[in-house]
C-alpha positions as CSV (number, residue, x, y, z in Angstrom):
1,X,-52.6,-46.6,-21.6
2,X,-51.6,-50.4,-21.4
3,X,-54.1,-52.6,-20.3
4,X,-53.6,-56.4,-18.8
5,X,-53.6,-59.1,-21.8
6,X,-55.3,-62.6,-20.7
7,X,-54.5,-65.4,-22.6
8,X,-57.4,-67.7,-23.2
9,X,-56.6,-71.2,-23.4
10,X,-57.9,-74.6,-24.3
11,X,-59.3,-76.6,-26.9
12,X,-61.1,-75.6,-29.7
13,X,-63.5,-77.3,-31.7
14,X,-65.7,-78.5,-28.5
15,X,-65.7,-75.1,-26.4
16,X,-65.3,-72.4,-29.1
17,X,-68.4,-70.9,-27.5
18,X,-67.5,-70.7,-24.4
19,X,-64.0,-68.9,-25.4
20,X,-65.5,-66.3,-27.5
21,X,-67.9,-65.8,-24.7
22,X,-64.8,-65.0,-22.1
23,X,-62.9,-63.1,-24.9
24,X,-66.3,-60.8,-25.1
25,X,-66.4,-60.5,-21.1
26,X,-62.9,-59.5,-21.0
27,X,-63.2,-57.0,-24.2
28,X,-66.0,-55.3,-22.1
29,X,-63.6,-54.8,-19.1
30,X,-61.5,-52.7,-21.4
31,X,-59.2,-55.6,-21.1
32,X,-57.3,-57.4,-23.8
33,X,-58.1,-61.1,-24.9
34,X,-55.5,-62.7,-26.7
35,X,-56.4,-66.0,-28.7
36,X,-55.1,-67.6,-31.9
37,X,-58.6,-67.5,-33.8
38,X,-58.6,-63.5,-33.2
39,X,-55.3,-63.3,-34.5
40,X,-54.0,-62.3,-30.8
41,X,-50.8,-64.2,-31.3
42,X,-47.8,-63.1,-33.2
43,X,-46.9,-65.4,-35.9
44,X,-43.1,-65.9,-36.8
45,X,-41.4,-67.7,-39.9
46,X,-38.8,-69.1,-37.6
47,X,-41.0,-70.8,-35.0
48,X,-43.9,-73.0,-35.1
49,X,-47.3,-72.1,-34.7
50,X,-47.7,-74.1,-31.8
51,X,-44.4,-72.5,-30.3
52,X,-45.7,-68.7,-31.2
53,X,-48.6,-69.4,-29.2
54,X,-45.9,-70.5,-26.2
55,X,-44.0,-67.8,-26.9
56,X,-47.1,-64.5,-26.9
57,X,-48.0,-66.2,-23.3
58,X,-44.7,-64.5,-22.1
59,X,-46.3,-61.6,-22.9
60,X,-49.5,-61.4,-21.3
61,X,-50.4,-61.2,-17.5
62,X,-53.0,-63.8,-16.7
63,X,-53.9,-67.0,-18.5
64,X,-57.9,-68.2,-18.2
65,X,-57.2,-72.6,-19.0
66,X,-60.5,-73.9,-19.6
67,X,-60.2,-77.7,-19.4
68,X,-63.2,-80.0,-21.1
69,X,-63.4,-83.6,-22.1
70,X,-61.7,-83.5,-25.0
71,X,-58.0,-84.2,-25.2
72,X,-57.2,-81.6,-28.4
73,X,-54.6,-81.5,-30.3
74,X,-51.6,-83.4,-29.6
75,X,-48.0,-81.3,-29.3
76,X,-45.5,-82.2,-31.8
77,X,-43.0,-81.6,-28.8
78,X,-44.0,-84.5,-25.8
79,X,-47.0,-86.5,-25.0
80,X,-49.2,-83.7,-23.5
81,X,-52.0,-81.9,-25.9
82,X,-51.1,-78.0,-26.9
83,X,-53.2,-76.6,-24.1
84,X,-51.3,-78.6,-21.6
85,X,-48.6,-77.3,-22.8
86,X,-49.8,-73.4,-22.7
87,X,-50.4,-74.0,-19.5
88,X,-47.0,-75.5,-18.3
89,X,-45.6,-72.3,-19.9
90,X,-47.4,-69.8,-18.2
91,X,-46.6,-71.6,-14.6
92,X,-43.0,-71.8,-15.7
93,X,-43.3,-67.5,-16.6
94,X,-45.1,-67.8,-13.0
95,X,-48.6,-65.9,-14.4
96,X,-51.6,-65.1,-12.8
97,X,-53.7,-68.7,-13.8
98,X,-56.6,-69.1,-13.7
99,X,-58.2,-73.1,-14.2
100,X,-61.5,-73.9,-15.1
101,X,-62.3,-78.0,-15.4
102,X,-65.7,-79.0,-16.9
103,X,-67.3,-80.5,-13.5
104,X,-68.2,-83.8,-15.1
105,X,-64.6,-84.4,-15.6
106,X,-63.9,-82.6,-12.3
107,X,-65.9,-85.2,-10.0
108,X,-64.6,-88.0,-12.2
109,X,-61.1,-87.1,-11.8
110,X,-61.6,-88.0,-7.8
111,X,-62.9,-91.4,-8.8
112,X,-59.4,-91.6,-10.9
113,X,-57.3,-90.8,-7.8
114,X,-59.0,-93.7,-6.2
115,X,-58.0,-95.8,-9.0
116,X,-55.6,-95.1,-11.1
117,X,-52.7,-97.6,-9.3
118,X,-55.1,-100.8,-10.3
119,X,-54.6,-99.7,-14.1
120,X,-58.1,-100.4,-14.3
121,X,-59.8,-97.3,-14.9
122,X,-61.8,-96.4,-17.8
123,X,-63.2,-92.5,-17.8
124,X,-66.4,-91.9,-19.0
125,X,-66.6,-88.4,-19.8
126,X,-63.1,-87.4,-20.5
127,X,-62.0,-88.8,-24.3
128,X,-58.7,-89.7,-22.7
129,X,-57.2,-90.7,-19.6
130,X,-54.4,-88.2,-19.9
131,X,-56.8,-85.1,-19.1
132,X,-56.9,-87.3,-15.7
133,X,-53.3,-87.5,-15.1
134,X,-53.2,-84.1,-16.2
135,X,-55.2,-82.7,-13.6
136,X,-53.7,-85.1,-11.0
137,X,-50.6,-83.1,-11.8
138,X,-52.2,-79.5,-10.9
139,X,-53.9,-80.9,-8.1
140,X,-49.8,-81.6,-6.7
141,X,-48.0,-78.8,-8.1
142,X,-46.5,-76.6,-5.4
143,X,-47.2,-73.6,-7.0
144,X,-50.9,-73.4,-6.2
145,X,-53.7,-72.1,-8.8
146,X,-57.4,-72.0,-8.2
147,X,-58.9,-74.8,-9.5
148,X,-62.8,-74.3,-10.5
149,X,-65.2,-76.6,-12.0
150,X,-67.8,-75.0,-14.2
151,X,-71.4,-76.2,-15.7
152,X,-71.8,-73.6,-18.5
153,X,-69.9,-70.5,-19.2
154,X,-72.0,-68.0,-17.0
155,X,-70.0,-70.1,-14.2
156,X,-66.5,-69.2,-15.8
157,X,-68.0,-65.2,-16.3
158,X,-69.4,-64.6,-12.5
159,X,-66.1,-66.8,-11.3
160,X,-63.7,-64.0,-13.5
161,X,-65.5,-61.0,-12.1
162,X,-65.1,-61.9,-8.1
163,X,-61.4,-62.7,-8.8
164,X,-60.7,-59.5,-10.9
165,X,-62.6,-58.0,-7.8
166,X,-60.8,-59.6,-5.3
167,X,-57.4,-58.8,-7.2
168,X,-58.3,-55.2,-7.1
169,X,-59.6,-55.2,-3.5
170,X,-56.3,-56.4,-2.4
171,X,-54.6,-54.0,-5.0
172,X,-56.3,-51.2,-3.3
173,X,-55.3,-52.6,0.1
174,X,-51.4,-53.2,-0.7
175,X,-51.3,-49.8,-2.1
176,X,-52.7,-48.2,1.4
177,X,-50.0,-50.3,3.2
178,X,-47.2,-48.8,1.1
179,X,-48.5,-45.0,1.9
180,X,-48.6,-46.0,5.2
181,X,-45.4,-47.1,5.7
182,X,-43.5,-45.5,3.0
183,X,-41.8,-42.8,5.1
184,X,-40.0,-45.6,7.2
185,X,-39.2,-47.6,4.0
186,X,-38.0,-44.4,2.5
187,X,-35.4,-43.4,5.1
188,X,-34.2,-47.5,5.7
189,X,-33.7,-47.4,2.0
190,X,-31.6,-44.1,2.0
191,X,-29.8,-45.0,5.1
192,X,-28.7,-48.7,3.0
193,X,-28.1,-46.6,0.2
194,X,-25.7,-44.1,1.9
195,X,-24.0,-47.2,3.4
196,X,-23.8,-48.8,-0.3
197,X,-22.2,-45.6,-1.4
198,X,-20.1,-45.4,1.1
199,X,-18.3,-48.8,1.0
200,X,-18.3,-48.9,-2.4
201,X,-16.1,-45.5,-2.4
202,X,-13.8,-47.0,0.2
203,X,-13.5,-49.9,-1.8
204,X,-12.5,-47.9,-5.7
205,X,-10.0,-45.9,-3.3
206,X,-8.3,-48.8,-2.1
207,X,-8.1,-49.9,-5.8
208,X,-7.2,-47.3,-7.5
209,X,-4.4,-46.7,-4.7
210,X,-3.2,-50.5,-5.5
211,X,-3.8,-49.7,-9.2
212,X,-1.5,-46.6,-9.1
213,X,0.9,-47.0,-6.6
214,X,3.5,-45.2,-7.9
215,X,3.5,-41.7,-8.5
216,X,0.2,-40.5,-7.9
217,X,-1.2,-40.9,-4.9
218,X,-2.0,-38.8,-1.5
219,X,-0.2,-35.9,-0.8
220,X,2.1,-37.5,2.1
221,X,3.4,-35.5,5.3
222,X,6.8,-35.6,4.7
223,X,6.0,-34.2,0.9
224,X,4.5,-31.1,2.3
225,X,7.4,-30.5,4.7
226,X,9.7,-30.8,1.4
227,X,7.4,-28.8,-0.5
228,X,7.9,-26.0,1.9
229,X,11.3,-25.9,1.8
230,X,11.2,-25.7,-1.9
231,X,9.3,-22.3,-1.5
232,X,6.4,-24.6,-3.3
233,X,3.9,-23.1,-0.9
234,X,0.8,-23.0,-3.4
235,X,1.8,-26.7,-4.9
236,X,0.9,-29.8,-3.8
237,X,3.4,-32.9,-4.9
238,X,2.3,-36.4,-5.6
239,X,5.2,-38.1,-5.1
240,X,5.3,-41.9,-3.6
241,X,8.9,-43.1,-4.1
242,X,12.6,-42.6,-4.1
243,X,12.4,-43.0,-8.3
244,X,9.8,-40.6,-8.5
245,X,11.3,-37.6,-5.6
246,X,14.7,-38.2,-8.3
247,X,12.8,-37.3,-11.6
248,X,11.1,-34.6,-9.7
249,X,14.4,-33.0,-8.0
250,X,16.5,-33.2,-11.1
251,X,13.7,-30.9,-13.1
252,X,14.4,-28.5,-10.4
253,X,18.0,-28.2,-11.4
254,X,19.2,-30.4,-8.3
255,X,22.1,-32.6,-8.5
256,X,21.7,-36.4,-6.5
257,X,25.1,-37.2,-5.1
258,X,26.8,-40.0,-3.1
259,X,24.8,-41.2,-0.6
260,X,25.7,-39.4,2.7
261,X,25.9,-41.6,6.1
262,X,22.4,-42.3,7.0
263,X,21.0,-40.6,4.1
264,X,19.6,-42.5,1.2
265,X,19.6,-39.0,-0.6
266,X,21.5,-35.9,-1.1
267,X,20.0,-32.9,-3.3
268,X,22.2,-30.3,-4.4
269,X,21.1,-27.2,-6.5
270,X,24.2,-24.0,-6.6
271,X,23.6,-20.5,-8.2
272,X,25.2,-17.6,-8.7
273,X,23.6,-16.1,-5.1
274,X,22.8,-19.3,-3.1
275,X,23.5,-23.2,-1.8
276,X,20.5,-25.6,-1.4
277,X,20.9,-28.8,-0.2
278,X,18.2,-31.3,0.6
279,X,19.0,-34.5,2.7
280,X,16.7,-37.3,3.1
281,X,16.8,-40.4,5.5
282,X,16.4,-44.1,4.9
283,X,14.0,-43.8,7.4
284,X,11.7,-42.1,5.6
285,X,11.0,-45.0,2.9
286,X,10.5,-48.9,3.2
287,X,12.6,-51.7,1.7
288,X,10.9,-50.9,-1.4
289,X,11.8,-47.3,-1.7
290,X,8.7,-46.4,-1.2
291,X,8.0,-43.2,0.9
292,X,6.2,-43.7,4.3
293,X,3.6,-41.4,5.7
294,X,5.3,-40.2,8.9
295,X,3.4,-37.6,10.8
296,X,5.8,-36.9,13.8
297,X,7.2,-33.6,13.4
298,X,10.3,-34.5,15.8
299,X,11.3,-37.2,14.2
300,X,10.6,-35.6,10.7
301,X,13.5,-33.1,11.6
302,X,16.4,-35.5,11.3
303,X,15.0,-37.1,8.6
304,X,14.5,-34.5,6.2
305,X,17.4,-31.9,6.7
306,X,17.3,-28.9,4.5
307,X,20.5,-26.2,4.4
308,X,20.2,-23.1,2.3
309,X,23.3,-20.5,2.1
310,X,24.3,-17.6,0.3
311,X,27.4,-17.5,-2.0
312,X,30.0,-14.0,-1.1
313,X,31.0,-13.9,-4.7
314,X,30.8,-10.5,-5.7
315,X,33.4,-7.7,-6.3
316,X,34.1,-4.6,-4.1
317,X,31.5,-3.1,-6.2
318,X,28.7,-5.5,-5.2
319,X,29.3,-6.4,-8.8
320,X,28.7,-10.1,-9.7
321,X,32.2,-11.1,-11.1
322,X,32.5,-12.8,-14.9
């Protein structure tokens, strides 16, 4: 079962205690701590340590900063120490944060506001007066993190537990909204999906009918008229211009020949027995030669004109002659 990781951050050497108390809290909560000195980070040969630890914050959910009055170690990339930088990362990956400032420098970091435009400001608990401009910078940020100033690290512990409570509280609470509503949300979303489905099907038609406007397409009116005379009463023909009606004709064994008055097309198929003759209109096409979907039936009949006769070739006998 996965578990949430939290990502404990700050310096070291000054407040080692206090982090492997947390990291003991959290390991009792069935939780997973992740810190460098428990090997929680995973080390790579292509990246610097400093940038692994950057990088296994992108994995975890929450990050606990614990800020003292020591400035740590300094970032090989900018000006700010490496936990500053931890937690930059985690507000940029928009984690749950958590920040904890030692109240000492807390309180003193008001007298700094007050202050810090006379450049005459010397802290006297925090080692250096970037912690201060550090903070300054949380205290502004627009993404707003609880910011908690602690005395010892039973402060941090009893802190952790009424979030996590809170957090699941409100967990509980969302969840009870969702049942509650679901039905509604359910039937919106499958009503939006339907929609969705829907355009997007109207939309592929009309490509695909731009993409292959030629020979296969819908089965137009006038083709089933055609079709029927053709005793093709079980076909259907996908034919969509004059080039394509041609190719289809001729591998029926009908002849095209000289255009007749008012007809862009004469079809002529003779047998031993019978006569067909199919005679299409200009009408029936646009300057293209491309076959237009008529559906009046009246008008239909002078512009597709069919004529089928039989041929009295045989002998006295009823014997066909050679």
């Amino acid at each position: 079962m996965a578990v949430p990781k939290i990502f404990i951050s700050s310096t070291y050497y000054d407040l080692r205690q206090e982090r492997s108390a947390i990291a003991d809290f959290i390991k009792s909560l069935g939780y997973d701590p992740v810190m460098h000195e428990r090997a929680g980070v995973t080390y790579t040969q292509n990246e610097t340590l400093e940038k692994d630890c950057y990088n296994e914050i992108q994995n975890c959910d929450i990050l606990i900063c614990i800020i003292g009055n020591h400035f740590g170690s300094s970032s090989a990339d900018n000006n700010n120490s490496i936990t500053m930088n931890e937690l930059n990362a985690a507000m940029r990956d928009r984690k749950k944060i958590f920040i904890f400032i030692m109240k000492d420098v807390y309180l003193e970091n008001t007298t700094y506001l007050k202050n810090k435009d006379n450049g005459e400001f010397m802290p006297a608990f925090a080692d250096n007066i970037k912690i201060h401009e550090f903070i300054a910078e949380l205290r502004q940020a627009k993404i707003k993190n609880p910011i908690i100033p602690f005395e010892n690290t039973s402060d941090i512990i009893e802190n952790i537990k009424l979030q996590f409570a809170g957090m699941f509280q409100r967990l509980l609470e969302n969840e009870a909204k969702i049942t509650s509503s679901t039905t509604i949300n359910d039937l919106q979303e499958t009503t939006d999906n339907i929609k969705t489905v829907f355009s997007d099907f109207i939309r592929e038609q009309e490509q695909f009918r731009e993409k292959f406007n030629c020979s296969v397409l819908v089965n137009k009116f006038p083709l089933q008229i055609i079709r029927n005379y053709l005793g093709l009463t079980k076909s259907f023909l996908y034919l969509n211009d004059i080039g394509t009606i041609d190719e289809f004709m001729e591998l029926l064994g009908f002849e095209i020949s000289q255009e007749a008055p008012d007809k862009v097309r004469v079809y002529t198929k003779t047998t031993l027995i019978k006569k067909q003759i199919l005679k299409l209109s200009e009408n029936l096409f646009d300057e293209n030669g491309i076959l237009l979907d008529i559906r009046n039936r009246e008008e239909l009949k002078s512009m597709i004109v069919w004529e089928e006769s039989n041929i009295s070739n045989f002998d006295d006998d009823g014997e066909i002659p050679f």
